[in-house]
N, C-alpha and C positions, 0 to 999 in steps of 0.2 A: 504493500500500500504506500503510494507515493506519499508526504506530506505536504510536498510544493502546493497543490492542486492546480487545476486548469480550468481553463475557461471553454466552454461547450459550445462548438459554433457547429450550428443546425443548417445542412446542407450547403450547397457551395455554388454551383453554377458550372459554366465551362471552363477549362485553363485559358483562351485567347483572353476570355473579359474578366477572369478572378483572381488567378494564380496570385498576382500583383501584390494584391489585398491580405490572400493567404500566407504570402510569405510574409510582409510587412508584419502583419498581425502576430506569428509566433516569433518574428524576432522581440516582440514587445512582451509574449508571457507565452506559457506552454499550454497548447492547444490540445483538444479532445473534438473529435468530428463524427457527427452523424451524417451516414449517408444511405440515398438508396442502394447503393452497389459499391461492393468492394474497391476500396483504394488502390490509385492510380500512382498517378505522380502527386498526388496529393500525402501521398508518404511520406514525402522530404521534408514537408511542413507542421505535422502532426504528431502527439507524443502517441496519439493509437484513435481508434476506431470503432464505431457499429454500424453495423448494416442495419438497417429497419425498414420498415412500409413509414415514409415520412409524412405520407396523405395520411395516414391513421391517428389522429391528435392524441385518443388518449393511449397508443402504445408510445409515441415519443416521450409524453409526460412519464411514463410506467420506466420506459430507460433510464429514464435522468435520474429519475428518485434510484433505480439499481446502480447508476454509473455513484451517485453521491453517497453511496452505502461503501463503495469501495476507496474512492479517493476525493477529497473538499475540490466540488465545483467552487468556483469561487463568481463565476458571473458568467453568461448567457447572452449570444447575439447570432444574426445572420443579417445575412444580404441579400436573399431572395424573398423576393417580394409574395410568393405564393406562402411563405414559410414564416413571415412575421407575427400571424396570430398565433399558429405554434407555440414561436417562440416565448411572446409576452405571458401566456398560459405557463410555460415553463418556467418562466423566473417567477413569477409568484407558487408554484407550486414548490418549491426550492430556496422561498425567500430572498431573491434576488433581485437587483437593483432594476429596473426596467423603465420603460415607458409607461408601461399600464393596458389593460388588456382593452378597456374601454379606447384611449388615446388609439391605439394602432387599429380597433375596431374602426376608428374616427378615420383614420388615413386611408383603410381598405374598400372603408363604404363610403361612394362619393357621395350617394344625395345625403347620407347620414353628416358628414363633412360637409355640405353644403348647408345642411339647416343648421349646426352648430356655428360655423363662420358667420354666417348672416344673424343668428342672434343677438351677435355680439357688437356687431355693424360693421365687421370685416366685409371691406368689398369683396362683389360676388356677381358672375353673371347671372340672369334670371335664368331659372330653371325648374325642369320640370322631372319626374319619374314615371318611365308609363311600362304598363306591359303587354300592350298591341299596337299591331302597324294604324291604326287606326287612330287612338290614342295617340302616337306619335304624331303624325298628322295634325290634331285637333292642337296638342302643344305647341307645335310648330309653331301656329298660324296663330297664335296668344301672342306667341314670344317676340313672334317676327322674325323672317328670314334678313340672311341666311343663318341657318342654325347647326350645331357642333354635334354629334349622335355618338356616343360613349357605351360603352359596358360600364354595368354597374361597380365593378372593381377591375383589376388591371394595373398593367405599365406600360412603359414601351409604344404608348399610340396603337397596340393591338386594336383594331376592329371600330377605330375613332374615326369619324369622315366626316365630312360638310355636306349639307343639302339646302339648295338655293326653291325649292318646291315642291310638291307634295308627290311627286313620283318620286325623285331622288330621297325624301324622307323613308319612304316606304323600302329602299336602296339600301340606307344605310343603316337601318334600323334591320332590319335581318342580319346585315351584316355583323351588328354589334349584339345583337340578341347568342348568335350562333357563336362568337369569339368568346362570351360568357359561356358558354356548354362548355370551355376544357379548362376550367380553372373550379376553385372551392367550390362543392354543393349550393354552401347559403346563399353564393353571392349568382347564382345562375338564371338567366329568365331576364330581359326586360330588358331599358335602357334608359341614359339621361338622356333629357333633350338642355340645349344649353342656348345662350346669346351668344354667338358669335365675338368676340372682341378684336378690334383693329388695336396694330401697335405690336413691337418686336416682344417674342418671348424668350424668359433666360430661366436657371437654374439654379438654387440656390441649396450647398451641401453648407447642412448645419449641424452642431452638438449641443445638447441639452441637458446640461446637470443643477438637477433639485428645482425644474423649473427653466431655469436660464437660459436664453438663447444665445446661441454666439457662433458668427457666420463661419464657415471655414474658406471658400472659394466660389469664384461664381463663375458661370457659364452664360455664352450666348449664344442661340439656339438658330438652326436653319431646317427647315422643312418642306418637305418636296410630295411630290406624285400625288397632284388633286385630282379625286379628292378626298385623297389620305393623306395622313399629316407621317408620313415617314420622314423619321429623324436622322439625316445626312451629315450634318455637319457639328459640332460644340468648338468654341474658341473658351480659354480661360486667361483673364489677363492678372498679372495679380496685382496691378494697382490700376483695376475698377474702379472707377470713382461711384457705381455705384453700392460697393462694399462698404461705404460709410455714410450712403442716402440717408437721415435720417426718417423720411417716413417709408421708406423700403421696411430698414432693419423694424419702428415700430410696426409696422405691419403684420411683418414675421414671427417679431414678437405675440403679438396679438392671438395671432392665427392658431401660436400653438398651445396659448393659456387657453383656448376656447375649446379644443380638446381636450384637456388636461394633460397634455405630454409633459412627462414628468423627467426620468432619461432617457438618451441613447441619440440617436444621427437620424437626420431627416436629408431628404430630396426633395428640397420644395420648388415648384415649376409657376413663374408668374409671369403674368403678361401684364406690359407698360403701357398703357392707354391715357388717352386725355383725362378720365379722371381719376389718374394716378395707378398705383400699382394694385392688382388684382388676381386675389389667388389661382392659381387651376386647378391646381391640388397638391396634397401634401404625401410625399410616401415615405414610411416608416423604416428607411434605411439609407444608407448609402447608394449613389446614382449607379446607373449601370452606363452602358456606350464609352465604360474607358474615361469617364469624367473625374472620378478622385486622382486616377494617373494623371490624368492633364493637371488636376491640380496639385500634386505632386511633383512634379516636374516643373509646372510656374511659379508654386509658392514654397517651395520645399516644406510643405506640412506634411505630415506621412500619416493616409485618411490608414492605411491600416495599426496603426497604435494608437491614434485618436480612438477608433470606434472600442479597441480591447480597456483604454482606459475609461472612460465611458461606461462601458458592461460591468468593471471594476468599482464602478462611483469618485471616480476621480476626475478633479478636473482635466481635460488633454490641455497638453503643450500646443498653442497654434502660432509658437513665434515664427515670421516669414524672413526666412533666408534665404529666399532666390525671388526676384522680381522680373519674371518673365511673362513672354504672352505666348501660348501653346495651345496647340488646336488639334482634332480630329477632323479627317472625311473617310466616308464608309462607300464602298464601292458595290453599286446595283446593277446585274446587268439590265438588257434593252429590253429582255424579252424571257419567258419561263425558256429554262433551256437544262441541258441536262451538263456537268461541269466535264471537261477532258482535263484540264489545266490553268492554275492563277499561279503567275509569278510577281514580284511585286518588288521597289526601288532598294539600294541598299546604298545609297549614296544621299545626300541629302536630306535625310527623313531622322527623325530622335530612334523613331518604331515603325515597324510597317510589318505586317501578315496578312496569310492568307485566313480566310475563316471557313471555307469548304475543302473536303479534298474529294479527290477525280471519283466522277460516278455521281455525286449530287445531285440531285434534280432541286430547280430552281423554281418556285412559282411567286412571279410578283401579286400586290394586293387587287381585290380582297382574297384572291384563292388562300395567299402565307404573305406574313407580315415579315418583317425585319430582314430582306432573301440578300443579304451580303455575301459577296463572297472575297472581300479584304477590307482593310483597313491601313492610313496613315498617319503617322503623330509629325508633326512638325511645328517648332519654334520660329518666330519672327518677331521682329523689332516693336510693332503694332500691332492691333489686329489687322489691317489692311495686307501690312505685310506676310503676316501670318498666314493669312487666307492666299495670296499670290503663292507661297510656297505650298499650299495644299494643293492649288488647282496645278504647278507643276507635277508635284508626286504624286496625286492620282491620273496624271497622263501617262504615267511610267507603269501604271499598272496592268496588266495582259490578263484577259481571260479568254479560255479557247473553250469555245462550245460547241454541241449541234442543239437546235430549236426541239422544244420538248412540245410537241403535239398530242391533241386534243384527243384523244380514245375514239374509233371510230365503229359505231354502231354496228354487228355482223348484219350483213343480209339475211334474208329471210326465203330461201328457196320457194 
């Protein structure tokens, strides 16, 4: 029986978007990992392991209490956003430091998230919850097009699309009903209707101890293929100037006393509009798309010993020792295709990979969301410059395909 103890991080993701994290994270304290399938390369980072059914809440809670019978968990976290109610259930089941089961309920459920924010008079687009195309429809036309169409929980813009009238509402609203079928039970069936908002959106990775908000790094947001909002591009500069807005950070502030988020890391996503900053929603961990690395690399804060201190009750270190502006682009192909080969720059770039290998089948939205098949990091002097060096390095990028066709009905003698 160890006496050190570890900190229990519940599922993990893929090595191209985590490893990062996971290593950062056990250089800062000794890890224990649950997962659904036997360890990987996730060995190198871990003091050991369990396989479990991780959809099963209460056999992951049943682990933890057995993992705590043999060695002191000492605090509780992840990064997968399908995995964060788990988790919150877990640290109170263990007495552990957390955000609260309620707070990350609040981040999961967006209309739930939306009536608490609006309570409180945190701006908020009008919205609405329906669960027929019909209903969709009738919201729509309250709200006013053009209007936003969501799963009721989620990341990543999975199954989000615009609808400017009442055929496309009917469009997007399947689409978002059906992207809620492969995630949690509770949260399945139905969909937001939302106000549309003009005005660039950004990103904001924060820590939250006993309360307290306090920004780590921020992102600026590009998004493509209407009318999905696929997320293409994040820049992070680390002297923002809007990292020290004051009615940003109050905002921020705001948003998370109104859930009761108590500890741990948020991804909050807002859009800057004429009447100022306005939430989109809040997710109850650290960002995914490679954005703590960008801010890692711009600010030198290291988002994986932040999040471990955090889960610890401690406050993290976020002093910035590198004052840079760093950015991703993610590579789509034109068309669904099946992959032969992605090569990708090795000159110019901080990082750069592939994210499929040969044999892939690619289908863009709404068939499959997120269909990358690489990715680039690259530093520059500005954002402007920044982005010049992204749009060089992903010209440098190769994908060889053949077109992946439509299934074609047998005849009928």
């Amino acid at each position: 029986m160890t006496t050190e103890g570890v900190v229990l991080v519940i599922g993990c993701g893929i090595r191209p978007y985590r490893e990062y994290l996971l290593s950062s994270a056990a250089a800062r304290h000794p890890l224990w990992m649950f997962s659904t399938s036997e360890l990987t390369w996730q060995k190198d980072h871990v003091r050991g392991g369990t396989v479990l059914d991780l959809d099963d809440q209460n056999t992951v809670i049943s682990a933890a209490r057995e993992l705590a019978a043999t060695m002191p968990v000492l605090g509780v976290l992840s990064w997968d956003e399908a995995l964060i109610v788990t988790t919150a259930h877990v640290a109170d089941e263990l007495g552990l430091r957390g955000a609260g089961v309620n707070a990350i309920e609040g981040c999961r459920d967006k209309p739930r998230s939306r009536r608490a924010l609006s309570a409180v008079g945190v701006s908020q687009p009008q919205f609405e919850f329906v669960a027929s195309e019909a209903d969709a429809v009738a919201a729509a036309r309250r709200i006013g097009y053009p209007v936003v169409i969501k799963p009721r929980a989620g990341g990543a813009s999975i199954g989000v699309s615009l609808a400017e009238d009442a055929e496309t509402v009917r469009d997007a609203f399947r689409v978002a009903d059906e992207a809620s079928l492969h995630g949690a039970v509770a949260y399945r069936g139905g969909a937001l209707i939302e106000e549309y908002l003009a005005g660039p959106e950004i990103s904001i990775d924060g820590a939250i101890v006993d309360g307290a908000y306090l920004p780590l790094f921020l992102a600026r947001k590009k998004v493509g293929m209407y009318p999905y909002f696929e997320e293409f591009e994040h820049i992070v500069d680390a002297v923002d100037e809007l990292l020290t807005d004051p009615r940003l950070i109050r905002t921020l502030a705001m948003a998370h006393k109104a859930i009761d988020f108590r500890n741990g890391v948020t991804h909050t996503e807002v859009k800057l509009t004429d009447r100022g900053p306005v939430i989109v929603e809040i997710n109850g961990r650290l960002g995914g798309d490679l954005i703590p690395l960008l801010g890692r690399y711009a600010t030198g804060i290291d988002p994986g010993a932040v999040v471990v201190d955090v889960a610890l009750g401690r406050r993290p270190e976020v002093r910035r020792t590198q004052n840079r502006c760093v950015g991703v682009r993610f590579a789509y192909p034109r068309r669904n295709c099946i992959v032969e080969a992605v090569s990708v720059p090795d000159n110019g770039v901080l990082q750069a990979a592939a994210l499929v290998e040969p044999g892939a089948a690619m289908r863009l939205p709404p068939a499959e969301f997120i269909s990358r098949h690489a990715y680039v990091i690259c530093a520059g002097h500005d954002p402007y410059d920044c982005a010049a060096e992204l749009d060089k390095a992903l010209s440098e990028v190769r994908l060889t395909a053949t077109p992946l066709l439509p299934p074609v009905a047998a005849s009928v003698a």
